[in-house]
mmJSON file of the N, C-alpha and C atoms, coordinates in Angstrom:
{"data_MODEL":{"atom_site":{
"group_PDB":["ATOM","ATOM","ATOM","ATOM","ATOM","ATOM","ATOM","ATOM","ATOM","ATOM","ATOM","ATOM","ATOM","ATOM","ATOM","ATOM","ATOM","ATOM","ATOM","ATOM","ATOM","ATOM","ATOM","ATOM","ATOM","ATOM","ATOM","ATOM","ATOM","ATOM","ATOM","ATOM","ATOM","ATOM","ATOM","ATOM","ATOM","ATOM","ATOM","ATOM","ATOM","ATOM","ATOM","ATOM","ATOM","ATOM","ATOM","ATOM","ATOM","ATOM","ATOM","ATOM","ATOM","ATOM","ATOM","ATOM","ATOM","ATOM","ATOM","ATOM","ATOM","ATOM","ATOM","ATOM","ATOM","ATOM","ATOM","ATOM","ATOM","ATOM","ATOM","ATOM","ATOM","ATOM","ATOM","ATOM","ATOM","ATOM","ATOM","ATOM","ATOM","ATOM","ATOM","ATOM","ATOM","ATOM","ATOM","ATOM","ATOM","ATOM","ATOM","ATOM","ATOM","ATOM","ATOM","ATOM","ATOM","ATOM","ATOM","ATOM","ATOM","ATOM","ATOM","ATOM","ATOM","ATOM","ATOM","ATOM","ATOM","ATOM","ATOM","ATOM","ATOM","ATOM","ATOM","ATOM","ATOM","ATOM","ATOM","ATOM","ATOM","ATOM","ATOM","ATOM","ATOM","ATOM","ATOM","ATOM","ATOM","ATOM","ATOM","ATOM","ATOM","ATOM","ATOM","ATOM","ATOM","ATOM","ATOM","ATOM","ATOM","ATOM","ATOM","ATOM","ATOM","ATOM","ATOM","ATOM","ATOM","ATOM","ATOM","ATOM","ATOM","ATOM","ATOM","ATOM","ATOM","ATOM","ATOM","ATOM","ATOM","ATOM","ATOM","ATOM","ATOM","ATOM","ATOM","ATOM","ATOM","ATOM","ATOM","ATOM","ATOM","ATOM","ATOM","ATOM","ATOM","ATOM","ATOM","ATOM","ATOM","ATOM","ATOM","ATOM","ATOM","ATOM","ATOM","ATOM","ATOM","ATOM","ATOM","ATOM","ATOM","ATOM","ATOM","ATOM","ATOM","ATOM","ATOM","ATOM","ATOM","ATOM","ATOM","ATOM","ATOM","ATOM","ATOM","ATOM","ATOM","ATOM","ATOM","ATOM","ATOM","ATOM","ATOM","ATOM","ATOM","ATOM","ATOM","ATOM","ATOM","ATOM","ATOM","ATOM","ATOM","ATOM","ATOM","ATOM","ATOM","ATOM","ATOM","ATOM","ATOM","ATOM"],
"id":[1,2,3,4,5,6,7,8,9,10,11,12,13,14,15,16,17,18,19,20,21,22,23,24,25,26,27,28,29,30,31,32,33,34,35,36,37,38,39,40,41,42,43,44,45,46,47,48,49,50,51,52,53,54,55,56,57,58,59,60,61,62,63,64,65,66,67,68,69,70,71,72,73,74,75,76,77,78,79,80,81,82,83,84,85,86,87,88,89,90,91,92,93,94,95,96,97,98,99,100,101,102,103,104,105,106,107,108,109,110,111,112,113,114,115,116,117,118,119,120,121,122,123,124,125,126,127,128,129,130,131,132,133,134,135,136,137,138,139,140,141,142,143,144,145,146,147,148,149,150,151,152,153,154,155,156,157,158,159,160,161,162,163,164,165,166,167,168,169,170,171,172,173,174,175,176,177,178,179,180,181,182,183,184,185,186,187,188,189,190,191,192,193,194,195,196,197,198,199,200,201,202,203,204,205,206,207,208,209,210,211,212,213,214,215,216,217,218,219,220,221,222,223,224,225,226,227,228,229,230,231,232,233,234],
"type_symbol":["N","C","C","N","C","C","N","C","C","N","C","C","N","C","C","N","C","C","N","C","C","N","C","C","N","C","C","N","C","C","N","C","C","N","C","C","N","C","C","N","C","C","N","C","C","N","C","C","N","C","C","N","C","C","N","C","C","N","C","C","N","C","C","N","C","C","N","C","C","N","C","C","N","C","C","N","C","C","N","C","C","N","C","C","N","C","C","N","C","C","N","C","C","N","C","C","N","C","C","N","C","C","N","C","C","N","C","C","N","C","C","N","C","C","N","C","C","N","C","C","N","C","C","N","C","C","N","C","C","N","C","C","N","C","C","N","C","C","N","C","C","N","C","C","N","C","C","N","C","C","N","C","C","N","C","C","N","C","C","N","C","C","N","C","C","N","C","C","N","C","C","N","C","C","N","C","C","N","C","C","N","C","C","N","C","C","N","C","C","N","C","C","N","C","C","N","C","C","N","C","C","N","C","C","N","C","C","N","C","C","N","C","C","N","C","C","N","C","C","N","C","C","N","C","C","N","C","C","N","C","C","N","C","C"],
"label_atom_id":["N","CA","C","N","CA","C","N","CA","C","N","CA","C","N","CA","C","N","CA","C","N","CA","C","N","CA","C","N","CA","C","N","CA","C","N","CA","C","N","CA","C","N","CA","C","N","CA","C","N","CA","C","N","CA","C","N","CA","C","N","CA","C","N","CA","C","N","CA","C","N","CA","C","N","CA","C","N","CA","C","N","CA","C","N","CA","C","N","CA","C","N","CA","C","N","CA","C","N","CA","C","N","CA","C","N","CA","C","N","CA","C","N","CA","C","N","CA","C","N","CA","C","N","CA","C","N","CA","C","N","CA","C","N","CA","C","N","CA","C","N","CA","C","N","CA","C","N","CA","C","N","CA","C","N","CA","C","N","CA","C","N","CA","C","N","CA","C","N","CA","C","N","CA","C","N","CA","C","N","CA","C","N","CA","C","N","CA","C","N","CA","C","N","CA","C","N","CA","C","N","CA","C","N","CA","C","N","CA","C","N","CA","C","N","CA","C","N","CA","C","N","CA","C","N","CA","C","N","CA","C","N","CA","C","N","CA","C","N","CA","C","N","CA","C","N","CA","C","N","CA","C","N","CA","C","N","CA","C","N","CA","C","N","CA","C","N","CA","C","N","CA","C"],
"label_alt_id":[null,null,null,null,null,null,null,null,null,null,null,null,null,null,null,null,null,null,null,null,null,null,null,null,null,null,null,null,null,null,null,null,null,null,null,null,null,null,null,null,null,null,null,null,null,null,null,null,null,null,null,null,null,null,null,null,null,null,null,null,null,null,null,null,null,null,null,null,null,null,null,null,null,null,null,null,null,null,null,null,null,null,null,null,null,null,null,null,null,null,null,null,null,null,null,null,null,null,null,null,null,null,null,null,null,null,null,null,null,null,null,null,null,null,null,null,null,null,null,null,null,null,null,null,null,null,null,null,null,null,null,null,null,null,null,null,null,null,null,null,null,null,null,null,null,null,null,null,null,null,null,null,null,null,null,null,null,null,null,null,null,null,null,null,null,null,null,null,null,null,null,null,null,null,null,null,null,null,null,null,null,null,null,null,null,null,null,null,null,null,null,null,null,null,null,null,null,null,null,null,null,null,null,null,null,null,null,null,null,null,null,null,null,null,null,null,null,null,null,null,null,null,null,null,null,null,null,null,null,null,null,null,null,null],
"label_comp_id":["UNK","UNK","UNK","UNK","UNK","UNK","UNK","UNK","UNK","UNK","UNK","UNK","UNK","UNK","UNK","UNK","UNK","UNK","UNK","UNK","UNK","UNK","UNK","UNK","UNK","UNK","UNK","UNK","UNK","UNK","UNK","UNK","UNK","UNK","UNK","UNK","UNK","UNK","UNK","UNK","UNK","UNK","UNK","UNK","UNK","UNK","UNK","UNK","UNK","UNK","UNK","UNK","UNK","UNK","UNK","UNK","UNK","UNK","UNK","UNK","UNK","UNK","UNK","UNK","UNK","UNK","UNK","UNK","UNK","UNK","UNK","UNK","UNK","UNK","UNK","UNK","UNK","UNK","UNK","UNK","UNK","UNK","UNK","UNK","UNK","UNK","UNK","UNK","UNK","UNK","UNK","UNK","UNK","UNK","UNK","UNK","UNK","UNK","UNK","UNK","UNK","UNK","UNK","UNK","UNK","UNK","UNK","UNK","UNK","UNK","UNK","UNK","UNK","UNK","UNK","UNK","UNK","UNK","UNK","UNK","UNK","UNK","UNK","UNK","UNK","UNK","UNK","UNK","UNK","UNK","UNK","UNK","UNK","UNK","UNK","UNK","UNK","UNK","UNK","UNK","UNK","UNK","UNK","UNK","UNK","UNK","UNK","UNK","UNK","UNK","UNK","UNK","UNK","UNK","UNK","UNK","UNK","UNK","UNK","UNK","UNK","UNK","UNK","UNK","UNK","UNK","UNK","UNK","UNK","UNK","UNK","UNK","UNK","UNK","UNK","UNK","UNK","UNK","UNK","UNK","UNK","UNK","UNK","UNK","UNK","UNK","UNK","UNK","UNK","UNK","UNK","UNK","UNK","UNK","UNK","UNK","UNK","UNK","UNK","UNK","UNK","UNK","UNK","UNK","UNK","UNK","UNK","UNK","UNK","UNK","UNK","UNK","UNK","UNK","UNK","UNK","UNK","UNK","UNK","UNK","UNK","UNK","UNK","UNK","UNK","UNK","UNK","UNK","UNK","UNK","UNK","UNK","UNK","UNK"],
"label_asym_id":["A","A","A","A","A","A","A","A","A","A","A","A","A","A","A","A","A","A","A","A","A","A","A","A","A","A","A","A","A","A","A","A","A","A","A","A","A","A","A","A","A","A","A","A","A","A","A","A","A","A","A","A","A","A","A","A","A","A","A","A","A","A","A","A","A","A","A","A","A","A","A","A","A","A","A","A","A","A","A","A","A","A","A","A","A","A","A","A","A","A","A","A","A","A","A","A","A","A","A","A","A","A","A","A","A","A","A","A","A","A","A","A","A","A","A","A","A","A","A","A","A","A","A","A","A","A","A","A","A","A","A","A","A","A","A","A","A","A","A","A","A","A","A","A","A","A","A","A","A","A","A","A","A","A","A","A","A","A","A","A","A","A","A","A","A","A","A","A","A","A","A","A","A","A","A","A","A","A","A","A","A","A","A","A","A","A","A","A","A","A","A","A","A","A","A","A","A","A","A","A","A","A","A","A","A","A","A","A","A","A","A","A","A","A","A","A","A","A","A","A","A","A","A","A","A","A","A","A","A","A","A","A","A","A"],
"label_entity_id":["1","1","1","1","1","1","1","1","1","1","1","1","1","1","1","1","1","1","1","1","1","1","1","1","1","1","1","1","1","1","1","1","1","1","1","1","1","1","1","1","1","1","1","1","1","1","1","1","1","1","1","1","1","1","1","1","1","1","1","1","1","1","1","1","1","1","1","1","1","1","1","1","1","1","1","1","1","1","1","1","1","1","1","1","1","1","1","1","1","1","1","1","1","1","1","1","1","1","1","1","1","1","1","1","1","1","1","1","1","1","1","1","1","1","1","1","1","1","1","1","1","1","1","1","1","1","1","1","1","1","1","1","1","1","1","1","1","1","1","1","1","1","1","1","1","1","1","1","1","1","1","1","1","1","1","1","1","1","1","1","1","1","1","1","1","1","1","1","1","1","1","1","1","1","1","1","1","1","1","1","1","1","1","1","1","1","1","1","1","1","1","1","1","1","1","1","1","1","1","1","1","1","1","1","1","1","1","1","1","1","1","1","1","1","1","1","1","1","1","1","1","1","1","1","1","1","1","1","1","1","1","1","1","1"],
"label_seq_id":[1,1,1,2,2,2,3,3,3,4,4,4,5,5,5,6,6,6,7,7,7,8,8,8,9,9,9,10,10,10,11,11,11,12,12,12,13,13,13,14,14,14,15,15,15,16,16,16,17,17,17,18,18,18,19,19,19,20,20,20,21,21,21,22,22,22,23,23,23,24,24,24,25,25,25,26,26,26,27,27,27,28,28,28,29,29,29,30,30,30,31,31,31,32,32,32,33,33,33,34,34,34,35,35,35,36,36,36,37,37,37,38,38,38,39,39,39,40,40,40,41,41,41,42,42,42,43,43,43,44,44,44,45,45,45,46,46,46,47,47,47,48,48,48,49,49,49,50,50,50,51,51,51,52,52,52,53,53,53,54,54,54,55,55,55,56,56,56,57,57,57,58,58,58,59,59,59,60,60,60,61,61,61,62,62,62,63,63,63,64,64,64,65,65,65,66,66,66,67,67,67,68,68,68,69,69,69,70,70,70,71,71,71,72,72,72,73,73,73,74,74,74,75,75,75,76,76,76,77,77,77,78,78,78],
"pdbx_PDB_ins_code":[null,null,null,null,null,null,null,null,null,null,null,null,null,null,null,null,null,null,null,null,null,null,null,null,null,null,null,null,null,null,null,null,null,null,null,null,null,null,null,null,null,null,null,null,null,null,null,null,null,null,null,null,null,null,null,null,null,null,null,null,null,null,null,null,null,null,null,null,null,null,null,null,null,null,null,null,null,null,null,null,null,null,null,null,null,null,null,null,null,null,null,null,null,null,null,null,null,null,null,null,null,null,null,null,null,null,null,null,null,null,null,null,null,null,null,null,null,null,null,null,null,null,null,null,null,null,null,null,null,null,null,null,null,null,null,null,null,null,null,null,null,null,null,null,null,null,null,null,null,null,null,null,null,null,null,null,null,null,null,null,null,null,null,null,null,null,null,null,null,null,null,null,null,null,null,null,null,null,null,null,null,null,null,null,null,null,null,null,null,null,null,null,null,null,null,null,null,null,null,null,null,null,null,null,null,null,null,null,null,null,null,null,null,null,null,null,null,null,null,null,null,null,null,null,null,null,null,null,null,null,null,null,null,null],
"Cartn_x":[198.33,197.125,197.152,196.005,196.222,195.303,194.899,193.919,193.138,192.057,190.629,191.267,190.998,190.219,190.045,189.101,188.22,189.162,190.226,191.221,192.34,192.557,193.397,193.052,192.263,191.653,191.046,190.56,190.179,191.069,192.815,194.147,194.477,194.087,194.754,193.845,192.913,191.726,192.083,192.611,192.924,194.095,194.884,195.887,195.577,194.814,194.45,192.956,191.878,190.862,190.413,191.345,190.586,190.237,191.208,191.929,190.769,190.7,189.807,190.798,190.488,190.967,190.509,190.917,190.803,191.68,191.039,192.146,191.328,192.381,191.897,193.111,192.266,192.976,193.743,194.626,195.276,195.541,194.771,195.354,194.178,193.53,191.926,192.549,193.927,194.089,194.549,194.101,193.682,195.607,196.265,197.663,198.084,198.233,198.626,197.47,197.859,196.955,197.657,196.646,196.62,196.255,196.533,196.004,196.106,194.749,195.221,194.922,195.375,195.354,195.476,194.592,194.34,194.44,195.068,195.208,195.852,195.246,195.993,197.195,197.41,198.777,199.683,199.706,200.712,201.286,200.355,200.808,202.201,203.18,204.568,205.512,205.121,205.816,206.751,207.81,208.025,207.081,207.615,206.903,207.36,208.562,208.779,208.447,208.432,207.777,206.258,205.813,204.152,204.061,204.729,204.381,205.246,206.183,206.652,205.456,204.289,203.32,202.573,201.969,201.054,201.653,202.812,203.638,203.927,204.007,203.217,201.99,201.159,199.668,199.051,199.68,199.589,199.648,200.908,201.346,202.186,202.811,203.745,203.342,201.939,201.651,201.935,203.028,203.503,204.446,204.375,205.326,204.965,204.155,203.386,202.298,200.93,199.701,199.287,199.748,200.053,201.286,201.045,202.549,202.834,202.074,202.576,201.179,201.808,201.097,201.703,200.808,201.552,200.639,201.82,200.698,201.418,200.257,199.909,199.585,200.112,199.693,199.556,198.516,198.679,198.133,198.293,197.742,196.092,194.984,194.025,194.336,193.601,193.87,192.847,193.398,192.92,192.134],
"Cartn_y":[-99.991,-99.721,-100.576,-101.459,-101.822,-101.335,-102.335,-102.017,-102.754,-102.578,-103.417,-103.905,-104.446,-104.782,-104.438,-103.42,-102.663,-101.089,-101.142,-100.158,-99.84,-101.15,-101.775,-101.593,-102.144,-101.892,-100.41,-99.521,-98.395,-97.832,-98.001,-97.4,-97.745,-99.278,-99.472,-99.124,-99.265,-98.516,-97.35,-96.495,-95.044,-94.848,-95.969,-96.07,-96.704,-97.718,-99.186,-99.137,-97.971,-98.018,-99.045,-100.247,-101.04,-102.243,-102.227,-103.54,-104.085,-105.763,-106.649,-107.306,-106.954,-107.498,-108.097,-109.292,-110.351,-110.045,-109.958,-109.624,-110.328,-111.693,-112.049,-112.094,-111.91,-111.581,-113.08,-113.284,-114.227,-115.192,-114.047,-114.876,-113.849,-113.428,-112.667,-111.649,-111.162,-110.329,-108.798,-108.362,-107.283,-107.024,-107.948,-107.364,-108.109,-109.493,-110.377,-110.591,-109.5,-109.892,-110.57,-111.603,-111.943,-110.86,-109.894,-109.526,-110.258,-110.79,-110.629,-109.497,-109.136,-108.028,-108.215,-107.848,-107.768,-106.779,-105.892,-104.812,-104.952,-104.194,-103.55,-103.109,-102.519,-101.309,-102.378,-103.779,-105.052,-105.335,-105.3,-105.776,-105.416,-106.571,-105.845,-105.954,-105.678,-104.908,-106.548,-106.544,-107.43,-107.544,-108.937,-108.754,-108.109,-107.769,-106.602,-105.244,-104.907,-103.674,-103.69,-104.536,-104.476,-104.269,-105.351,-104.945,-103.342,-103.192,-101.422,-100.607,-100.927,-99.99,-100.189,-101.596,-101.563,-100.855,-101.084,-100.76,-98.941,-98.261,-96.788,-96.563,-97.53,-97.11,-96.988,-97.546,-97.957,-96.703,-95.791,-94.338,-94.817,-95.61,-95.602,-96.411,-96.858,-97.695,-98.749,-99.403,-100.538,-100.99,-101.783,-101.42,-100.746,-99.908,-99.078,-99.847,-98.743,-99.742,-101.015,-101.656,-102.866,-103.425,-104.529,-105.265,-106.026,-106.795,-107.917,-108.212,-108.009,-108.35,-109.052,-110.255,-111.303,-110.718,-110.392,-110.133,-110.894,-111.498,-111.95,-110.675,-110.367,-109.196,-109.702,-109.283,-109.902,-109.384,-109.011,-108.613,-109.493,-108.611,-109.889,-110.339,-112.039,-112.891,-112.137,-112.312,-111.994,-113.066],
"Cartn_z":[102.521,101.757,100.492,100.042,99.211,97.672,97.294,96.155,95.663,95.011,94.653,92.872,92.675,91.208,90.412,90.748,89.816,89.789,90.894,90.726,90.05,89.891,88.738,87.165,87.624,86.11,85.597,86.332,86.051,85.422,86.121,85.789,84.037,84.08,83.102,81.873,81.913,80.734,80.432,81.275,80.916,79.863,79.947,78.961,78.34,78.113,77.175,77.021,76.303,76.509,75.356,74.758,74.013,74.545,75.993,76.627,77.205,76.747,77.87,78.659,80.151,80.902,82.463,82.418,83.748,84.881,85.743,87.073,88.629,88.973,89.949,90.928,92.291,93.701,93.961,94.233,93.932,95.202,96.305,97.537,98.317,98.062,98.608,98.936,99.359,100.493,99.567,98.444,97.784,97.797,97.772,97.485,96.888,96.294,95.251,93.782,92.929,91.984,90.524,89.587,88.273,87.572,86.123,84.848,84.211,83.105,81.655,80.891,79.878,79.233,77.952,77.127,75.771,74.793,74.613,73.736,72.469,71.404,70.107,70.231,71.579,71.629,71.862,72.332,72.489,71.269,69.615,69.015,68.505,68.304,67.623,68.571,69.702,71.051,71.509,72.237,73.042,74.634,74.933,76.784,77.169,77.318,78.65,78.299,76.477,76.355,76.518,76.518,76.821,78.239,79.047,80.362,81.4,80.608,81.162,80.616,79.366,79.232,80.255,80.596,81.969,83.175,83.975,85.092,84.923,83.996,83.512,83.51,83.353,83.336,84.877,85.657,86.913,87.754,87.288,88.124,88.934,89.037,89.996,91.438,91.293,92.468,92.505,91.587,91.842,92.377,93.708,94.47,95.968,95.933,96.67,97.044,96.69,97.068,96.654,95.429,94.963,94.982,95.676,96.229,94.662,94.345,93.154,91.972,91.039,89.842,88.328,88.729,87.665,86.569,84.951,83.849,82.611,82.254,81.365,79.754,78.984,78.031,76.943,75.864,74.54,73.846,72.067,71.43,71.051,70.762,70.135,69.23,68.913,67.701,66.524,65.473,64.17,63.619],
"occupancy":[1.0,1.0,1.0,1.0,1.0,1.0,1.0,1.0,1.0,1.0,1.0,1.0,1.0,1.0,1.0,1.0,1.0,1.0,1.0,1.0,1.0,1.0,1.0,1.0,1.0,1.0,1.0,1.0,1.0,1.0,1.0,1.0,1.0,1.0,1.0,1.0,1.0,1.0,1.0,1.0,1.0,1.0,1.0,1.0,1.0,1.0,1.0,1.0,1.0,1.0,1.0,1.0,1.0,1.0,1.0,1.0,1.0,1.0,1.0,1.0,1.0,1.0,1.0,1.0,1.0,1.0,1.0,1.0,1.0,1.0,1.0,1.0,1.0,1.0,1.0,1.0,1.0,1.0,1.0,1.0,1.0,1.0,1.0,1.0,1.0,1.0,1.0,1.0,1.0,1.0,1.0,1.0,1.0,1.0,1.0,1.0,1.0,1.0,1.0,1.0,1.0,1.0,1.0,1.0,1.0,1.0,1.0,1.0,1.0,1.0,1.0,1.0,1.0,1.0,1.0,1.0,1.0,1.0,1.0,1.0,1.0,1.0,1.0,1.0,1.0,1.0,1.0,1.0,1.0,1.0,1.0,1.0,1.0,1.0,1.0,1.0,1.0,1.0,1.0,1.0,1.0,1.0,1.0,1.0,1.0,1.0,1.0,1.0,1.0,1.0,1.0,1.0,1.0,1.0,1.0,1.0,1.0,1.0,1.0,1.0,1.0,1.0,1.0,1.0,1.0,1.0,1.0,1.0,1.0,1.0,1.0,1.0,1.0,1.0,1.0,1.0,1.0,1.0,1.0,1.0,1.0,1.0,1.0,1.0,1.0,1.0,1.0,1.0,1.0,1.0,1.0,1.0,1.0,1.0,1.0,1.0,1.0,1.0,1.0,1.0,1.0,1.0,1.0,1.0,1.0,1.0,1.0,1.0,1.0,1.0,1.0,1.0,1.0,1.0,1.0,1.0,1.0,1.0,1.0,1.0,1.0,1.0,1.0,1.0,1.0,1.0,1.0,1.0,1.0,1.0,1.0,1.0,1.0,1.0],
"B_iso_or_equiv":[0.0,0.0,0.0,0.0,0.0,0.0,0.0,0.0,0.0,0.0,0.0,0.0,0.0,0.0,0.0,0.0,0.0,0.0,0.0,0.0,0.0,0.0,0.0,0.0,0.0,0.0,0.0,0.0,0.0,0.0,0.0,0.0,0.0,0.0,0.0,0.0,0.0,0.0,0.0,0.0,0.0,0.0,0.0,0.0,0.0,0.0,0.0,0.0,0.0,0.0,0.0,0.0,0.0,0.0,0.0,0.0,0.0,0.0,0.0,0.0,0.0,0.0,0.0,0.0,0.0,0.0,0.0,0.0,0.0,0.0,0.0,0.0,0.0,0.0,0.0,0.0,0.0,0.0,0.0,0.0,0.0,0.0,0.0,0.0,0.0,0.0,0.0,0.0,0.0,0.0,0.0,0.0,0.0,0.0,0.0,0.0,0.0,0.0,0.0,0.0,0.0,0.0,0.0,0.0,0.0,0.0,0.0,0.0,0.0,0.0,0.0,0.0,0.0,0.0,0.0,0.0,0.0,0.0,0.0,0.0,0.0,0.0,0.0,0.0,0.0,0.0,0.0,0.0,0.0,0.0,0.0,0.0,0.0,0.0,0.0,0.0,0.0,0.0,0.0,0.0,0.0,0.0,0.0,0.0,0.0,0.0,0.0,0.0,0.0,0.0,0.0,0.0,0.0,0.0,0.0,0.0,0.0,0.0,0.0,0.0,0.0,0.0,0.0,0.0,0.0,0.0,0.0,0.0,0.0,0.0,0.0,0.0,0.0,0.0,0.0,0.0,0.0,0.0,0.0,0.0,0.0,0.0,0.0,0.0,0.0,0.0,0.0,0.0,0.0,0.0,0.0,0.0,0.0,0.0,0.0,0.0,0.0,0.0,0.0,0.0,0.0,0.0,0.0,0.0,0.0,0.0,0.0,0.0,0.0,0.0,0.0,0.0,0.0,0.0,0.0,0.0,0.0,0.0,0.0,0.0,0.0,0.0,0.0,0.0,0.0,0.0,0.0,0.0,0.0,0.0,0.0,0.0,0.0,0.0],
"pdbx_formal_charge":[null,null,null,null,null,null,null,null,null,null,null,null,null,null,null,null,null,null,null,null,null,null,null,null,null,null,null,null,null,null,null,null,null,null,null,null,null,null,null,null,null,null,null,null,null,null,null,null,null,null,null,null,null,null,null,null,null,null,null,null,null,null,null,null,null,null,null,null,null,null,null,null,null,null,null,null,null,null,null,null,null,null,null,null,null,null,null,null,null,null,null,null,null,null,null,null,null,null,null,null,null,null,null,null,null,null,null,null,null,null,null,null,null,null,null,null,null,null,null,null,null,null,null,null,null,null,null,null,null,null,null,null,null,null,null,null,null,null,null,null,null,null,null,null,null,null,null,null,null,null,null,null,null,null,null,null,null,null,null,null,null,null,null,null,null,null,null,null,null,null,null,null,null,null,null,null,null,null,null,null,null,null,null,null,null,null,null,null,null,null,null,null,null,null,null,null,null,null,null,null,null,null,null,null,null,null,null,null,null,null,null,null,null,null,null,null,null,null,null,null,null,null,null,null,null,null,null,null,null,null,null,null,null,null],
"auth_seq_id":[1,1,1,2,2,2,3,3,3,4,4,4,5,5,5,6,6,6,7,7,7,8,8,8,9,9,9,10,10,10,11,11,11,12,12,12,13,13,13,14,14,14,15,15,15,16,16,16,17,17,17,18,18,18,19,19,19,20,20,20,21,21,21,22,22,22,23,23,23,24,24,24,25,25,25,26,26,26,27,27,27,28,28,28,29,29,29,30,30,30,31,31,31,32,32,32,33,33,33,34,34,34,35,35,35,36,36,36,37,37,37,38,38,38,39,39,39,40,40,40,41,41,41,42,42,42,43,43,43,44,44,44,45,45,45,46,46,46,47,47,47,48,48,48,49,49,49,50,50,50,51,51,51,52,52,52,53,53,53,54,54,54,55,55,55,56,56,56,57,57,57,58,58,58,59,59,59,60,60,60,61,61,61,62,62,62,63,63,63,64,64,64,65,65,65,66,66,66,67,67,67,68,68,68,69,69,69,70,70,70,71,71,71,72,72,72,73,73,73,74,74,74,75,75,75,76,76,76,77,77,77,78,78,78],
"auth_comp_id":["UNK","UNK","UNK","UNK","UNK","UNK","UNK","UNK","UNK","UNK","UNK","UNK","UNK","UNK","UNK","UNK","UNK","UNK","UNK","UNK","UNK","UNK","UNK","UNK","UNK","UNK","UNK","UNK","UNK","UNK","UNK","UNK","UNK","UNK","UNK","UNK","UNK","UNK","UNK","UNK","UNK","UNK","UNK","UNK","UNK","UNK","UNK","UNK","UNK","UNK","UNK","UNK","UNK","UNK","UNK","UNK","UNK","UNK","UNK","UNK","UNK","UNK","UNK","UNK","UNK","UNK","UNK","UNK","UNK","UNK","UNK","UNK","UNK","UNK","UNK","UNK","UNK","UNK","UNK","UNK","UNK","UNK","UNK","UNK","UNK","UNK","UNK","UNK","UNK","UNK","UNK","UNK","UNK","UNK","UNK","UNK","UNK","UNK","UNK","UNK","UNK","UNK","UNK","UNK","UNK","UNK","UNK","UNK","UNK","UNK","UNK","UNK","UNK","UNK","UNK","UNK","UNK","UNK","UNK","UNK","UNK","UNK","UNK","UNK","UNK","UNK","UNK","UNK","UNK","UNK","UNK","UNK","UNK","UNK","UNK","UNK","UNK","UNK","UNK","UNK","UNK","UNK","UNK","UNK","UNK","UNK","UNK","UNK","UNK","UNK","UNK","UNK","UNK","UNK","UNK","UNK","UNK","UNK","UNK","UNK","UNK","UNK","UNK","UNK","UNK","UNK","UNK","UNK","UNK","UNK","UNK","UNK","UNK","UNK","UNK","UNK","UNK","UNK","UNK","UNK","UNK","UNK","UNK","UNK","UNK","UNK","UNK","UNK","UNK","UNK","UNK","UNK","UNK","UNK","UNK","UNK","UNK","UNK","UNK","UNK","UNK","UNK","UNK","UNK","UNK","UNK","UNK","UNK","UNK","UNK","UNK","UNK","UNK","UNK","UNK","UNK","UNK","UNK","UNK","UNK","UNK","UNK","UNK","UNK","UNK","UNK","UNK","UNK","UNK","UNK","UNK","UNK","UNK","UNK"],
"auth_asym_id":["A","A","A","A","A","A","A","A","A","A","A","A","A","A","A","A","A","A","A","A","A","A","A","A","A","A","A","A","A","A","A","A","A","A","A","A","A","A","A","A","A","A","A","A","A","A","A","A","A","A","A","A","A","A","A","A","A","A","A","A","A","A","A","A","A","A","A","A","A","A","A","A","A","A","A","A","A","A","A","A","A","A","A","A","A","A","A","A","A","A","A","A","A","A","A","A","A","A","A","A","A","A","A","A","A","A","A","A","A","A","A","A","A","A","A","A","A","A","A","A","A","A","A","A","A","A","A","A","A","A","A","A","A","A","A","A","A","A","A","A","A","A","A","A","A","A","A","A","A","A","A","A","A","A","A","A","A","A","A","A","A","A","A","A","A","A","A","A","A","A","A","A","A","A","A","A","A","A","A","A","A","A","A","A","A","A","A","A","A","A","A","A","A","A","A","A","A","A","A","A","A","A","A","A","A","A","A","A","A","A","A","A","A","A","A","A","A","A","A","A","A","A","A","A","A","A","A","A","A","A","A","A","A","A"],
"auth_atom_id":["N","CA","C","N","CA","C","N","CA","C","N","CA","C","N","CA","C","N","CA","C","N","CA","C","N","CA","C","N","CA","C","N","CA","C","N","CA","C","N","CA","C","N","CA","C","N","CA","C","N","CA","C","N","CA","C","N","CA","C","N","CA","C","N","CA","C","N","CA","C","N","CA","C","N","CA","C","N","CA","C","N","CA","C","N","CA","C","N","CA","C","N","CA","C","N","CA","C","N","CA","C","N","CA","C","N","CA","C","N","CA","C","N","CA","C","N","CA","C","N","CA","C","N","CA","C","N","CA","C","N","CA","C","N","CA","C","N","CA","C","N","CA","C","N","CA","C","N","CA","C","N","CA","C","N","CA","C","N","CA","C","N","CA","C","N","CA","C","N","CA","C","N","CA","C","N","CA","C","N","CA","C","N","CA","C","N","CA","C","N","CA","C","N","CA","C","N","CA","C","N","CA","C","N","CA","C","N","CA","C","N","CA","C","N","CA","C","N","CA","C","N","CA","C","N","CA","C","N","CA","C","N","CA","C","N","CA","C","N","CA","C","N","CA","C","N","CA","C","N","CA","C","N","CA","C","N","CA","C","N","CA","C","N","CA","C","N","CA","C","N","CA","C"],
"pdbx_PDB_model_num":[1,1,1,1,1,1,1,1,1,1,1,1,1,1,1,1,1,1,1,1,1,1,1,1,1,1,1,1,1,1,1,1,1,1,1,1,1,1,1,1,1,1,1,1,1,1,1,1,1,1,1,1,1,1,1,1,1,1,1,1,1,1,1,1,1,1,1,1,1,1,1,1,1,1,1,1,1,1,1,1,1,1,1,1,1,1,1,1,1,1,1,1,1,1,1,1,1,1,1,1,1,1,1,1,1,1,1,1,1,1,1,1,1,1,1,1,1,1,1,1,1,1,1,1,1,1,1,1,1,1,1,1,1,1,1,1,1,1,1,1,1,1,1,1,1,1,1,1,1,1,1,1,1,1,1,1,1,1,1,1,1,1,1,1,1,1,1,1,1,1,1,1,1,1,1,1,1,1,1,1,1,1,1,1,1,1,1,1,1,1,1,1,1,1,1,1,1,1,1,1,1,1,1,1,1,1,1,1,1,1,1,1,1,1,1,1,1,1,1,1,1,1,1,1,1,1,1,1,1,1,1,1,1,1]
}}}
């Protein structure tokens, strides 16, 4: 089973409701996806602590119904 897009992203708004984010299918087949991700809650943070907040925001479907997700995370520019 995989996942849409817009499923992805629904997840991650719930934790990141400031976040603009880009997410393309990377290979059409709804199981290799790109994020970018833009949030306030990045700032400060290292990469791997930004991206263990996304991979939590997710529930645990990573791995599961989403096979792979390359992310890109970043605070906005000032």
């Amino acid at each position: 089973m995989s996942m849409t897009a817009a499923e992805i992203e629904e997840l991650i708004l719930k934790s990141f409701p400031d976040a603009k984010i880009t997410i393309d299918d990377l290979r059409g087949d709804g199981d290799h996806y790109a994020a970018q991700i833009v949030s306030e809650k990045f700032r400060g943070l290292t990469r791997v602590q930004q991206h263990k907040l996304v991979y939590n925001a997710l529930g645990g479907k990573m791995g599961n119904e989403l096979h792979a997700l390359a992310l890109n995370t970043l605070p906005p520019k000032n």
